[in-house]
C-alpha positions in Angstrom: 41.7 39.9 -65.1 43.9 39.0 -61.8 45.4 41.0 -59.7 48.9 40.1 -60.9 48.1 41.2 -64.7 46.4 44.6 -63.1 49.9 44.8 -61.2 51.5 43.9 -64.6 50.0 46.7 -66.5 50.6 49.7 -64.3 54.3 48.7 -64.1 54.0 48.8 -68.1 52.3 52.2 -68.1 53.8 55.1 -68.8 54.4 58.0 -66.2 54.2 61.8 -66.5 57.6 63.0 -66.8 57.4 65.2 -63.6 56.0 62.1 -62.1 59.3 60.3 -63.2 61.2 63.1 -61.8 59.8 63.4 -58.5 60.1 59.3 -57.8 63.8 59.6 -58.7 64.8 62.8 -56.7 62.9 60.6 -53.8 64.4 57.3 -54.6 67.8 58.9 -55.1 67.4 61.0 -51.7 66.0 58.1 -49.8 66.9 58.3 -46.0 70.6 58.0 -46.7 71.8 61.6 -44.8 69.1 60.7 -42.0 70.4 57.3 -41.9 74.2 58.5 -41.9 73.4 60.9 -39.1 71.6 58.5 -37.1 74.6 56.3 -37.2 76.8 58.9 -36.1 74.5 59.7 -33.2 74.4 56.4 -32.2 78.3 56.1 -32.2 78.4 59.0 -30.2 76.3 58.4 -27.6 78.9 55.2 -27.2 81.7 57.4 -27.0 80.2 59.5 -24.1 79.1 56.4 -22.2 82.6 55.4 -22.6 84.1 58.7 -21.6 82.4 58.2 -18.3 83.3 55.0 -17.2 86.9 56.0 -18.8 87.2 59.4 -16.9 86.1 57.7 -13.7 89.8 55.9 -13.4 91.5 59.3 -14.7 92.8 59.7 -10.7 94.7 56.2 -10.7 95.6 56.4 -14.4 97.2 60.1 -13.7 97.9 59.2 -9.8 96.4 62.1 -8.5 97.1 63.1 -5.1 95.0 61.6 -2.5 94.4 64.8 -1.4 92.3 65.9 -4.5 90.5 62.8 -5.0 87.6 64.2 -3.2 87.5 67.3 -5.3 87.9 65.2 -8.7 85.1 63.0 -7.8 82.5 65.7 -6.5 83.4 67.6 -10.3 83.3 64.0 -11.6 79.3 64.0 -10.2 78.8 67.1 -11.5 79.8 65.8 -15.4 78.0 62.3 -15.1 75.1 64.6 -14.7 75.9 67.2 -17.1 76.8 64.6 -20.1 74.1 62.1 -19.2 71.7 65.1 -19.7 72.8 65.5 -23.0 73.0 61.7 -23.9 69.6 61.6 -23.4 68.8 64.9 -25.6 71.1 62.7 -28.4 69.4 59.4 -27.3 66.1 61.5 -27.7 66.7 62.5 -31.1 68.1 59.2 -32.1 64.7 57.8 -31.3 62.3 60.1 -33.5 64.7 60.6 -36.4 63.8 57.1 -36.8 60.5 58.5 -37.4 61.6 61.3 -40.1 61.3 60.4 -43.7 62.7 62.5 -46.4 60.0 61.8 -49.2 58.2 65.1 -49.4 59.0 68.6 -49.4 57.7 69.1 -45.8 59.3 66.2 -44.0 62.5 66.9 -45.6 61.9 70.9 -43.6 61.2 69.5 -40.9 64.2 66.9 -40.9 66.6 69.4 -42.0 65.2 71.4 -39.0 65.4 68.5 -35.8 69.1 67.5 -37.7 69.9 71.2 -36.9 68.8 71.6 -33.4 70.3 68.7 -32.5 73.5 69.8 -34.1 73.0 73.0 -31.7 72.7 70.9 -29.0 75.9 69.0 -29.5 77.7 72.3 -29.9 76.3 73.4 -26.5 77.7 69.9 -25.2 81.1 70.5 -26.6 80.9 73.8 -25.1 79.8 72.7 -21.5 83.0 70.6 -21.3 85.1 73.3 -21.6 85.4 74.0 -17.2 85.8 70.1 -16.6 88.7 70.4 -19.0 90.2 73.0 -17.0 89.5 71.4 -13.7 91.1 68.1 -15.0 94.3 70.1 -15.8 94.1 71.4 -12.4 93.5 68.2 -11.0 97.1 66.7 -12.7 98.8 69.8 -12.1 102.1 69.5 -9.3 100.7 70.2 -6.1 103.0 73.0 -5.6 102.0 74.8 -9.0 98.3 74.4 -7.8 99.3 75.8 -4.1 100.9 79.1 -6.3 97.5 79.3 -8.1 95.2 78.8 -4.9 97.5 81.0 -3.3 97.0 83.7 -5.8 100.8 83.9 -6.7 100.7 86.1 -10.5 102.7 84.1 -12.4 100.8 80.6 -11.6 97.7 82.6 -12.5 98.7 83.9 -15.7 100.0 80.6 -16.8 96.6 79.0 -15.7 95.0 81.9 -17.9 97.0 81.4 -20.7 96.2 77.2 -20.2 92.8 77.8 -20.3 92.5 80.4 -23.1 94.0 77.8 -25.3 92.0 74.6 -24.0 88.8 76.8 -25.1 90.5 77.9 -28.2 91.3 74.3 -29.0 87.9 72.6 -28.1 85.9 75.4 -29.8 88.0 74.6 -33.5 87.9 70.6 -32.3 84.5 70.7 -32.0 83.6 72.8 -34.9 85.5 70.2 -36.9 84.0 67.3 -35.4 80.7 68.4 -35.8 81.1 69.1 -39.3 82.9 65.8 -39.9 80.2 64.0 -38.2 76.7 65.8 -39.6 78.0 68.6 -41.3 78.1 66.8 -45.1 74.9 65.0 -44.9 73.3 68.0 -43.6 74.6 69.6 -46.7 72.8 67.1 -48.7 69.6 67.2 -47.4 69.5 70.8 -47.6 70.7 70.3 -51.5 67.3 68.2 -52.1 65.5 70.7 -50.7 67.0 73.1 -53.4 66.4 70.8 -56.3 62.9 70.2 -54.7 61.9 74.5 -55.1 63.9 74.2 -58.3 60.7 71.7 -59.5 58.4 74.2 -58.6 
């Protein structure tokens, strides 16, 4: 007997039906979540790249004054370094997620586990760019609305205050909803095979 016919007959063997049921949950399972959040990681670190180069014109595009051009660019420095920090965290992760597999109990843990840090981490990013946002606004703001707020007139402040409180409000639910658009269903999915996976215990 040749190999092919010993190939032959396994494939005509019958399995266990436990056997049966673990190949499927696997084969249905697959890497498709890891793959869909690897693809949205990958998209995103785009997006930031872009970001920088596109936030790097923002002082011709808005014509701020020449005045403040000094200031925008040394808070400019300040997020280059900030967001290319974290694009190397995502870059990072994009890298070994190549490396997780979802065909066992443990490696699906300890996928579900780096796929959660790393949605941590893109929180915290989200969260970081709250004070450029508010600088930016300052930054396009009339020059004589931002002399009444460096001049500590009451009014100017409030309205700043109010500005800001509703940037933060709006980029916390933005990136809440993001984050759940991006990784929040897939994470969902692998954390439902991890269910049916104690549920053949």
């Amino acid at each position: 007997m040749n190999l092919d016919d010993l190939k032959k007959s396994w494939q005509e063997q019958e399995l266990p039906n436990d056997i049966v049921a673990s190949e499927k949950l696997n084969e249905k399972v697959g890497c498709l979540p890891l793959d869909k959040i690897r693809g949205n990681v990958k998209k995103e670190i785009w997006i930031q790249v872009l970001s920088i180069v596109f936030i790097a014109f923002t002082p011709r595009l808005l014509r701020i004054d020449d005045t403040r051009i000094g200031g925008f660019y040394l808070f400019y420095g300040i997020f280059v370094l900030i967001t290319g920090y974290y694009i190397l965290k995502m870059y990072r992760f994009y890298k070994t997620s190549a490396s997780l597999e979802l065909n066992s109990r443990d490696s699906l843990y300890d996928s579900y586990y780096n796929v959660k840090l790393y949605i941590q981490m893109y929180e915290n990013f989200c969260y970081s760019l709250i004070p450029f946002g508010i600088l930016l606004l300052l930054a396009v703001s009339p020059s004589s609305q931002l002399d009444l707020i460096l001049g500590g007139d009451l009014h100017a402040l409030k309205y700043l205050g109010i500005v800001s409180i509703i940037m933060v409000v709006l980029i916390y639910f933005i990136a809440k909803y993001w984050i759940k658009k991006l990784y929040g269903q897939y994470l969902k999915q692998i954390e439902d095979t991890l269910n049916q996976f104690k549920e053949q215990e």
